[in-house]
mmCIF file of the N, C-alpha and C atoms, coordinates in Angstrom:
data_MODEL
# 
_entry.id   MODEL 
# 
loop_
_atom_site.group_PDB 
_atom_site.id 
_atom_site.type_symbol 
_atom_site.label_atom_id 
_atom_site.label_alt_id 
_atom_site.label_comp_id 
_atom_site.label_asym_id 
_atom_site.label_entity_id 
_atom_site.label_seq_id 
_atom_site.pdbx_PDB_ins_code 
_atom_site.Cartn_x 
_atom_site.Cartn_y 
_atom_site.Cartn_z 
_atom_site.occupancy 
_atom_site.B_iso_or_equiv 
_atom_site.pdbx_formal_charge 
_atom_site.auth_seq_id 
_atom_site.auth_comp_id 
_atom_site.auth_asym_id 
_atom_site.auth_atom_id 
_atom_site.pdbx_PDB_model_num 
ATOM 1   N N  . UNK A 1 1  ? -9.034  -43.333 -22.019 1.00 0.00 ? 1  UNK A N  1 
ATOM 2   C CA . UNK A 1 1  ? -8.100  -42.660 -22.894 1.00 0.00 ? 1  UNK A CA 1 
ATOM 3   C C  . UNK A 1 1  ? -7.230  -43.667 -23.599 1.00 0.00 ? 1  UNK A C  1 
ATOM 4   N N  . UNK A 1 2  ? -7.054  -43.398 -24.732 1.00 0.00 ? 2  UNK A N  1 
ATOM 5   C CA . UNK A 1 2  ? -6.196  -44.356 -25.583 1.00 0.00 ? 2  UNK A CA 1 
ATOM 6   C C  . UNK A 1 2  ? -4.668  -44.139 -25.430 1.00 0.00 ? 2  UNK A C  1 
ATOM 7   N N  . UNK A 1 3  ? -3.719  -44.712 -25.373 1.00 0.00 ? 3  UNK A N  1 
ATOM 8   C CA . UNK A 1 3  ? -2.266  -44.537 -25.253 1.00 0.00 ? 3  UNK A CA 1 
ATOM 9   C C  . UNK A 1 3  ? -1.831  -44.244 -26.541 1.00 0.00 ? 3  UNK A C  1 
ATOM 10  N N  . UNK A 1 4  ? -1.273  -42.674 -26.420 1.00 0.00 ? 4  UNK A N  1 
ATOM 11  C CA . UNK A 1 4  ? -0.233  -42.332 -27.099 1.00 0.00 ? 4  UNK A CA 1 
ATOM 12  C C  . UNK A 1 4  ? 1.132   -42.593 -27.817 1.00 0.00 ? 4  UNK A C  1 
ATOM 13  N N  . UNK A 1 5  ? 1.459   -43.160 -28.704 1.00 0.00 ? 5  UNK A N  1 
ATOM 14  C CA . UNK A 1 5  ? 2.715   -42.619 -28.815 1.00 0.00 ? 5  UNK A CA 1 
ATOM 15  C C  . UNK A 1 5  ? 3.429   -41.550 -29.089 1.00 0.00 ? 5  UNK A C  1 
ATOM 16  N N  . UNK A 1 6  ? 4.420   -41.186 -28.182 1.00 0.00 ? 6  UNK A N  1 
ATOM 17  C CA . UNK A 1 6  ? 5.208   -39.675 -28.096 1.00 0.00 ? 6  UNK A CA 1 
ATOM 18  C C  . UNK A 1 6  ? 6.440   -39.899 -28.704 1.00 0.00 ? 6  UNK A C  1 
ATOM 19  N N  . UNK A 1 7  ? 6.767   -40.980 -29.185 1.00 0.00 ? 7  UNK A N  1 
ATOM 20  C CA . UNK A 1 7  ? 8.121   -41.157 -29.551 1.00 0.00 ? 7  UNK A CA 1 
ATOM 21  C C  . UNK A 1 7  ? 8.992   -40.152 -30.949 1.00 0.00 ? 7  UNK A C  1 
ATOM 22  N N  . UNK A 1 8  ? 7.781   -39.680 -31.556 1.00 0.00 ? 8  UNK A N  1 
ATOM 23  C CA . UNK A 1 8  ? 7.585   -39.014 -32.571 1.00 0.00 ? 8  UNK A CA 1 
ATOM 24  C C  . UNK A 1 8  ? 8.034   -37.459 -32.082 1.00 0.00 ? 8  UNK A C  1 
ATOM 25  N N  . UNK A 1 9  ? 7.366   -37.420 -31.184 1.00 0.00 ? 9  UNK A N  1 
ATOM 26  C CA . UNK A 1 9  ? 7.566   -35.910 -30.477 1.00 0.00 ? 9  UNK A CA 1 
ATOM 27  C C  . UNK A 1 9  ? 9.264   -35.464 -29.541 1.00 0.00 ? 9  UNK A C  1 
ATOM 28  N N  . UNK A 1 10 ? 9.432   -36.483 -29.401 1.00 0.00 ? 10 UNK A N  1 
ATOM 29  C CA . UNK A 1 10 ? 10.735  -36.821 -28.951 1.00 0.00 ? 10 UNK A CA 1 
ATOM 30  C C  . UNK A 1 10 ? 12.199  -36.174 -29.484 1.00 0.00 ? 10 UNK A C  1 
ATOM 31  N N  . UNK A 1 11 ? 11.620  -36.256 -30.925 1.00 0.00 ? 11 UNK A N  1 
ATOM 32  C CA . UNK A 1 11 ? 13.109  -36.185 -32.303 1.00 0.00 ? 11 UNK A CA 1 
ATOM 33  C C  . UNK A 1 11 ? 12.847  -34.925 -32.308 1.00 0.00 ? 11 UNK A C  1 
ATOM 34  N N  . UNK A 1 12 ? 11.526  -33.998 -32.158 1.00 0.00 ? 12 UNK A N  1 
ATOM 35  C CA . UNK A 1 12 ? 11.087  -32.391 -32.502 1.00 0.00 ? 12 UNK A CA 1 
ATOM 36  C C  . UNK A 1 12 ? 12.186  -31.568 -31.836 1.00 0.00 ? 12 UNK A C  1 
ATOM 37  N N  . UNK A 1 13 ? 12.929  -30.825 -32.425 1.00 0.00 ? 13 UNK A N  1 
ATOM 38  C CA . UNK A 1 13 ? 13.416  -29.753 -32.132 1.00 0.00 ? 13 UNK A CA 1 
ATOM 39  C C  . UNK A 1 13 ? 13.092  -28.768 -31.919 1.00 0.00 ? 13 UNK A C  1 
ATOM 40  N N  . UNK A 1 14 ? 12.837  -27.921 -31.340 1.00 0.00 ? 14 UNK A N  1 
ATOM 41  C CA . UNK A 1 14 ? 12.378  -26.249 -31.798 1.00 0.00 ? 14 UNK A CA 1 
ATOM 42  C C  . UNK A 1 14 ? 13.436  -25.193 -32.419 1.00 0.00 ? 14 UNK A C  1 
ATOM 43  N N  . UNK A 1 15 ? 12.863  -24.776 -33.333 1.00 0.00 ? 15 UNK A N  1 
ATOM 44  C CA . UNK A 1 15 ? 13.655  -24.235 -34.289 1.00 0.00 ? 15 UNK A CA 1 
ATOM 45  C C  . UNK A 1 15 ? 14.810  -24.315 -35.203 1.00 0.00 ? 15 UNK A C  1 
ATOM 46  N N  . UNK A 1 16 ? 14.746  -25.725 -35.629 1.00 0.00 ? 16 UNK A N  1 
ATOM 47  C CA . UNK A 1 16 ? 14.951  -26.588 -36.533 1.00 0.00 ? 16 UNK A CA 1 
ATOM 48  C C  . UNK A 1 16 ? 14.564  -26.502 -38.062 1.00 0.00 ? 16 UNK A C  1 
ATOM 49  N N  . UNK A 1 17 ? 15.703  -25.791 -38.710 1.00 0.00 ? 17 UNK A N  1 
ATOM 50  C CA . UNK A 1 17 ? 15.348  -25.973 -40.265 1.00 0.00 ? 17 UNK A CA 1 
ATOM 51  C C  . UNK A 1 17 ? 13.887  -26.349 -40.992 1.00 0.00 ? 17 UNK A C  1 
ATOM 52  N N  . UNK A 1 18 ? 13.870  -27.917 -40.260 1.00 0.00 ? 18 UNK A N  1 
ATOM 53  C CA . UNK A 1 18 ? 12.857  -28.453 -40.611 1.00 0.00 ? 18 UNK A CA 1 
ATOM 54  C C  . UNK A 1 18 ? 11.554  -27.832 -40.583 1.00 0.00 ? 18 UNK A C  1 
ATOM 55  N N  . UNK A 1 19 ? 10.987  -27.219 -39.613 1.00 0.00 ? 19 UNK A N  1 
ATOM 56  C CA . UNK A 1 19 ? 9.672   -26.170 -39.247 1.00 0.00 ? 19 UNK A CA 1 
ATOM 57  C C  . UNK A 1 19 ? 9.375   -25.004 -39.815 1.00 0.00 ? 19 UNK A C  1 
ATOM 58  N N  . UNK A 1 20 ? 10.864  -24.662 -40.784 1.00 0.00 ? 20 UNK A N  1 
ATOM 59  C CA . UNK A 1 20 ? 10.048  -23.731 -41.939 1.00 0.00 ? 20 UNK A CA 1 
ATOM 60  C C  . UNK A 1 20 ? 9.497   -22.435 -41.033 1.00 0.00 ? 20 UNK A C  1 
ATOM 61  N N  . UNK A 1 21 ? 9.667   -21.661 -39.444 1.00 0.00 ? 21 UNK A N  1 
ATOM 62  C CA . UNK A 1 21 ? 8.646   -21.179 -38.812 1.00 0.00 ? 21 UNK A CA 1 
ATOM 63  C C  . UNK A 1 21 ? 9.907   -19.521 -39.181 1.00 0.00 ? 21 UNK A C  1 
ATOM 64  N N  . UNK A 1 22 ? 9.175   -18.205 -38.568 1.00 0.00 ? 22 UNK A N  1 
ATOM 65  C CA . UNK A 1 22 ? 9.714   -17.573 -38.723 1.00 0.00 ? 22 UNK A CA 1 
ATOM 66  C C  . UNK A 1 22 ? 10.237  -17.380 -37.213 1.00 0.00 ? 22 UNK A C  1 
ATOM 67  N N  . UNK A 1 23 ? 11.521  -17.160 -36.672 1.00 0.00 ? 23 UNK A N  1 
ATOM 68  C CA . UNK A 1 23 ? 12.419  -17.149 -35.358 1.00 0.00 ? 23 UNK A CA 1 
ATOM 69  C C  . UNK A 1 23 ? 12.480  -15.810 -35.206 1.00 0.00 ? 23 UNK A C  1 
ATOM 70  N N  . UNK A 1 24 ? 11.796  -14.793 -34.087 1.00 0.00 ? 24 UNK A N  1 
ATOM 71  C CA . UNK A 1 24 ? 11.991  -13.549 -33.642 1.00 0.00 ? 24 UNK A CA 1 
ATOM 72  C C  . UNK A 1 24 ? 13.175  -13.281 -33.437 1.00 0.00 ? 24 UNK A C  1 
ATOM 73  N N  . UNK A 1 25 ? 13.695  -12.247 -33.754 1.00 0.00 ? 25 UNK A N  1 
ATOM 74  C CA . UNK A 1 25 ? 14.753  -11.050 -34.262 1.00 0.00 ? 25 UNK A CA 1 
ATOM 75  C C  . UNK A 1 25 ? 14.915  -10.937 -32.836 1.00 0.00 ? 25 UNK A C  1 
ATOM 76  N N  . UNK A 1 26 ? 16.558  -10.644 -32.267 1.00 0.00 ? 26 UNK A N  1 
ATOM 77  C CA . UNK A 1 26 ? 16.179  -9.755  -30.871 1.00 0.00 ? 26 UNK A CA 1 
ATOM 78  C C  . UNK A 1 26 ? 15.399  -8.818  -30.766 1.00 0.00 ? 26 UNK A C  1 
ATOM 79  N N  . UNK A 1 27 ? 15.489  -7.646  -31.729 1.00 0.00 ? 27 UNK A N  1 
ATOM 80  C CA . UNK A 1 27 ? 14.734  -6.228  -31.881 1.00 0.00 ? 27 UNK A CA 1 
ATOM 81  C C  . UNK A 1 27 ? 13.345  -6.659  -31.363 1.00 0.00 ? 27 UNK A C  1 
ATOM 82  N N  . UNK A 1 28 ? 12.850  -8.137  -32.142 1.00 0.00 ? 28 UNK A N  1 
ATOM 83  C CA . UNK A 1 28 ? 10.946  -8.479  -32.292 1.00 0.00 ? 28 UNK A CA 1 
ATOM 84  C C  . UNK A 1 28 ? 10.526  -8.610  -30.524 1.00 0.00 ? 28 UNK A C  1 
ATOM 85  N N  . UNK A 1 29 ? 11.977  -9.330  -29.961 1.00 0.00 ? 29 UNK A N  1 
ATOM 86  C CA . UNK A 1 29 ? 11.758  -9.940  -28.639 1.00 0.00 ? 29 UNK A CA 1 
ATOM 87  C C  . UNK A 1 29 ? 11.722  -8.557  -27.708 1.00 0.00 ? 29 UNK A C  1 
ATOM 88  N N  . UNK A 1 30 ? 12.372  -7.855  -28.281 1.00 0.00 ? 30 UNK A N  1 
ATOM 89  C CA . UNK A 1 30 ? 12.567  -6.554  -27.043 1.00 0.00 ? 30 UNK A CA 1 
ATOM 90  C C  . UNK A 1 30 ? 11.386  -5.874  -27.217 1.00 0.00 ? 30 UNK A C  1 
ATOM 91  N N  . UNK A 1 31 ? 10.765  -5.391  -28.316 1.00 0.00 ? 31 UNK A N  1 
ATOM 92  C CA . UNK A 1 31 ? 9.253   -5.118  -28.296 1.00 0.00 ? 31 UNK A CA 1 
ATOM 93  C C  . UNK A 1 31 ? 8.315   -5.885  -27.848 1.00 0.00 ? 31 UNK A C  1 
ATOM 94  N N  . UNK A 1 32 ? 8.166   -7.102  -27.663 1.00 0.00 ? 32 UNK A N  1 
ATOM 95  C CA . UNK A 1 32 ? 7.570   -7.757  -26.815 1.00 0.00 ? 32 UNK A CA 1 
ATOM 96  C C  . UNK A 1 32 ? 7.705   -7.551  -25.388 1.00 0.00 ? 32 UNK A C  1 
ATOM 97  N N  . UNK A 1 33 ? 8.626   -7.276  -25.067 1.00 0.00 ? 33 UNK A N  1 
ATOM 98  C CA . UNK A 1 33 ? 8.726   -7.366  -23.492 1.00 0.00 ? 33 UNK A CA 1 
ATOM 99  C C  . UNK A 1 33 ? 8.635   -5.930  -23.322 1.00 0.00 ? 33 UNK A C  1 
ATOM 100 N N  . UNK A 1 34 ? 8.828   -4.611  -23.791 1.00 0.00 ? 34 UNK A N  1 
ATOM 101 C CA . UNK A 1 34 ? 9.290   -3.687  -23.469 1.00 0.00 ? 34 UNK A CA 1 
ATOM 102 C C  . UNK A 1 34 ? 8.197   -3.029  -22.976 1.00 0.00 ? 34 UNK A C  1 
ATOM 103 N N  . UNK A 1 35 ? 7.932   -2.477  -22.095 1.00 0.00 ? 35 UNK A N  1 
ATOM 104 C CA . UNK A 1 35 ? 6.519   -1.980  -21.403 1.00 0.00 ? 35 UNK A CA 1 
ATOM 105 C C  . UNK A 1 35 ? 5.937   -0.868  -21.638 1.00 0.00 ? 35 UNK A C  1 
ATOM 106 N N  . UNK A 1 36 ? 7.099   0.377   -22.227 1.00 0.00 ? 36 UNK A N  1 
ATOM 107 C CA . UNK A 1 36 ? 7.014   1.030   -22.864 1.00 0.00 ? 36 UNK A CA 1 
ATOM 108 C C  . UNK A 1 36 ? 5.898   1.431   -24.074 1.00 0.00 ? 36 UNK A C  1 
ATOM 109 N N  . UNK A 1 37 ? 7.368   0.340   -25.212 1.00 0.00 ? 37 UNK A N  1 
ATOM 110 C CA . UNK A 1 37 ? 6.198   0.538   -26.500 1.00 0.00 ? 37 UNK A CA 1 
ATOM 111 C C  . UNK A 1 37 ? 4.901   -0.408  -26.029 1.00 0.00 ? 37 UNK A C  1 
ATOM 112 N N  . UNK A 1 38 ? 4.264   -1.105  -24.996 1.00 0.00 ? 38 UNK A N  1 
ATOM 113 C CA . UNK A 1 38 ? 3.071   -1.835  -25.453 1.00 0.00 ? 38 UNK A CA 1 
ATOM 114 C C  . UNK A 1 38 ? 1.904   -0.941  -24.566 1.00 0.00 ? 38 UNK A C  1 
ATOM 115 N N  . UNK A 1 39 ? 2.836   -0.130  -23.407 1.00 0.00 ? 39 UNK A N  1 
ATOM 116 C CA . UNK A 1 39 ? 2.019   1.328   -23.536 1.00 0.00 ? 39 UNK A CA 1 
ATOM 117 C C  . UNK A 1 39 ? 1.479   2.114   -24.407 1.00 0.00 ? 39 UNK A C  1 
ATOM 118 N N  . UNK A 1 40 ? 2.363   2.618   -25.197 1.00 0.00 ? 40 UNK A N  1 
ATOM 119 C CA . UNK A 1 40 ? 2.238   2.830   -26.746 1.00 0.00 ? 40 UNK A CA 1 
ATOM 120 C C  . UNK A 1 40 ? 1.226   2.504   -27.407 1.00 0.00 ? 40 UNK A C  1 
ATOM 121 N N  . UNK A 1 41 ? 1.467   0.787   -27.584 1.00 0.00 ? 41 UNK A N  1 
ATOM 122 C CA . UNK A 1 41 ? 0.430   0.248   -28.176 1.00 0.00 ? 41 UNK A CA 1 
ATOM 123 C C  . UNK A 1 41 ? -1.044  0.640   -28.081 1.00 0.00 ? 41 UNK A C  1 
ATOM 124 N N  . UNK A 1 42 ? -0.475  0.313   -26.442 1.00 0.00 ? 42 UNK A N  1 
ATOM 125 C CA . UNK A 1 42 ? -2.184  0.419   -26.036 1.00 0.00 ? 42 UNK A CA 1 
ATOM 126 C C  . UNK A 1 42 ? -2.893  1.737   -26.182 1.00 0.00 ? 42 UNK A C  1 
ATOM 127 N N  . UNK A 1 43 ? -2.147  2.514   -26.346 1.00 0.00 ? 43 UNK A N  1 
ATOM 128 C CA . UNK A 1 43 ? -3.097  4.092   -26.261 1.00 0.00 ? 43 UNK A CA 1 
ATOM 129 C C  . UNK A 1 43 ? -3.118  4.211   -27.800 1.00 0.00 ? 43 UNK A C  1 
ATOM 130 N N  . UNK A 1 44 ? -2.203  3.616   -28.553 1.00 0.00 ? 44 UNK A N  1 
ATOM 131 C CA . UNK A 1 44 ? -2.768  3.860   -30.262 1.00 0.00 ? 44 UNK A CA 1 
ATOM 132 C C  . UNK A 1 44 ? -4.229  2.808   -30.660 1.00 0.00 ? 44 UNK A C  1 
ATOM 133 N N  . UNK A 1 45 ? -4.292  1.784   -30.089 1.00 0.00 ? 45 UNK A N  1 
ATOM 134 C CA . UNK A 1 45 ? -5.803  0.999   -30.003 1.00 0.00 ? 45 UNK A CA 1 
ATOM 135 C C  . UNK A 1 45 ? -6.349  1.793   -30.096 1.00 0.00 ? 45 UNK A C  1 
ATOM 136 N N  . UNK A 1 46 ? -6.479  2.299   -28.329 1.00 0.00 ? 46 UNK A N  1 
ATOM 137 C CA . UNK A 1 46 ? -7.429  2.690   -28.361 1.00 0.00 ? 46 UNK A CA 1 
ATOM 138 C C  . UNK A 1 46 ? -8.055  4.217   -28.597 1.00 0.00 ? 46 UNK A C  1 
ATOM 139 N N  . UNK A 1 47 ? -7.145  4.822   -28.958 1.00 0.00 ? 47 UNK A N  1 
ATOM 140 C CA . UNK A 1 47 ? -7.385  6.513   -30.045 1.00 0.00 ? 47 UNK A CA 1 
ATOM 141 C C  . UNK A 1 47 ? -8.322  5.539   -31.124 1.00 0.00 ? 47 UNK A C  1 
ATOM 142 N N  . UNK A 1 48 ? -7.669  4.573   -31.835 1.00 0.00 ? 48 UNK A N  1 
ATOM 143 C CA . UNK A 1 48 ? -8.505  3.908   -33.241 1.00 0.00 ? 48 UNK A CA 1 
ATOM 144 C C  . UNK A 1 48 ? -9.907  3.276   -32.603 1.00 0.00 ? 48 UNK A C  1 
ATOM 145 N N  . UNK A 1 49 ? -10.064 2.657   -31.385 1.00 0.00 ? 49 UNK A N  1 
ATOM 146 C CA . UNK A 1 49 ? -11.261 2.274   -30.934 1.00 0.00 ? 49 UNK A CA 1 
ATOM 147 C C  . UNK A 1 49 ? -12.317 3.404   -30.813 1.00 0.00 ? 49 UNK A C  1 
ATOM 148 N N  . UNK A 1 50 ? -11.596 4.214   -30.002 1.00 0.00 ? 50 UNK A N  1 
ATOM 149 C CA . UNK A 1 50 ? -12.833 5.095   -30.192 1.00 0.00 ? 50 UNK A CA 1 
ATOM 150 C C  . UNK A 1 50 ? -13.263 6.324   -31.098 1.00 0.00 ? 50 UNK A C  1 
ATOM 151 N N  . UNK A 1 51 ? -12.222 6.532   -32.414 1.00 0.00 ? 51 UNK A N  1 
ATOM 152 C CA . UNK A 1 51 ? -12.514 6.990   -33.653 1.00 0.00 ? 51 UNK A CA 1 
ATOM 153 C C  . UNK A 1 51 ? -13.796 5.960   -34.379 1.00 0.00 ? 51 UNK A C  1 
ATOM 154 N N  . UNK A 1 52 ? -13.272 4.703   -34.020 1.00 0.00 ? 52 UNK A N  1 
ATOM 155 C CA . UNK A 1 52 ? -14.460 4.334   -35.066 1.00 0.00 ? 52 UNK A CA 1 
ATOM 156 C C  . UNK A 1 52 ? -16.528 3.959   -34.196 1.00 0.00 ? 52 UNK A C  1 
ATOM 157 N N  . UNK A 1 53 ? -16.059 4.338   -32.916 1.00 0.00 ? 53 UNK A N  1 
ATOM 158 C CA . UNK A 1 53 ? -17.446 4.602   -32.109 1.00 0.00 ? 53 UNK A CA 1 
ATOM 159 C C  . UNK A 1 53 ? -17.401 5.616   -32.275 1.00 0.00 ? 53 UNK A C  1 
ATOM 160 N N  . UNK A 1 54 ? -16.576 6.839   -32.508 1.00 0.00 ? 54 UNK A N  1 
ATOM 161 C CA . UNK A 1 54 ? -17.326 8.100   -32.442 1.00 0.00 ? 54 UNK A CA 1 
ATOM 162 C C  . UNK A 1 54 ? -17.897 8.038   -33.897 1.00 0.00 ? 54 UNK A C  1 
ATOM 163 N N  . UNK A 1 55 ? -17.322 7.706   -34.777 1.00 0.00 ? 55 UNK A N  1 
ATOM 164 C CA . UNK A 1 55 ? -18.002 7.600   -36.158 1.00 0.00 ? 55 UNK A CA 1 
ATOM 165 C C  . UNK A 1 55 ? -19.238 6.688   -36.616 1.00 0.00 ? 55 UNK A C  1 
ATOM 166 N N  . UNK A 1 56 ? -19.845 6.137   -35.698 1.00 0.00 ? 56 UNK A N  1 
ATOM 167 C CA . UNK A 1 56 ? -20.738 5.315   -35.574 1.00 0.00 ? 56 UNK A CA 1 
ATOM 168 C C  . UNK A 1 56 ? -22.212 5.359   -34.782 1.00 0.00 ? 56 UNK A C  1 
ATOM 169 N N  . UNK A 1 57 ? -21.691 7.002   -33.672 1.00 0.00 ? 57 UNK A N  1 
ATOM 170 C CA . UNK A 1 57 ? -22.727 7.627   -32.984 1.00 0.00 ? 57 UNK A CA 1 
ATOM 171 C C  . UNK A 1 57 ? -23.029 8.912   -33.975 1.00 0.00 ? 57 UNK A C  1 
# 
């Protein structure tokens, strides 16, 4: 293995102007975790999963 330099990686901030990235909303974070809506989620999948197998048999 060749040696790295990390020194570069060092100065990286996370979520730093610089990265241009988009930073989750509390609201984005609480839907992520919330067990609820990804219950939700999951039963709206899969109503659409198997609309498009029933449309296919």
């Amino acid at each position: 293995m060749a040696n790295v330099d990390h020194s570069i990686e060092k100065n990286i901030k996370p979520y730093e102007p610089s990265f241009e990235t988009m930073v989750p909303t509390p609201f984005v974070k609480f839907m992520r975790t919330c067990l609820i809506w990804q219950f939700i989620r999951f039963l709206v999948i899969n109503v659409k999963m198997l609309l498009v197998v029933q449309k296919s048999h």
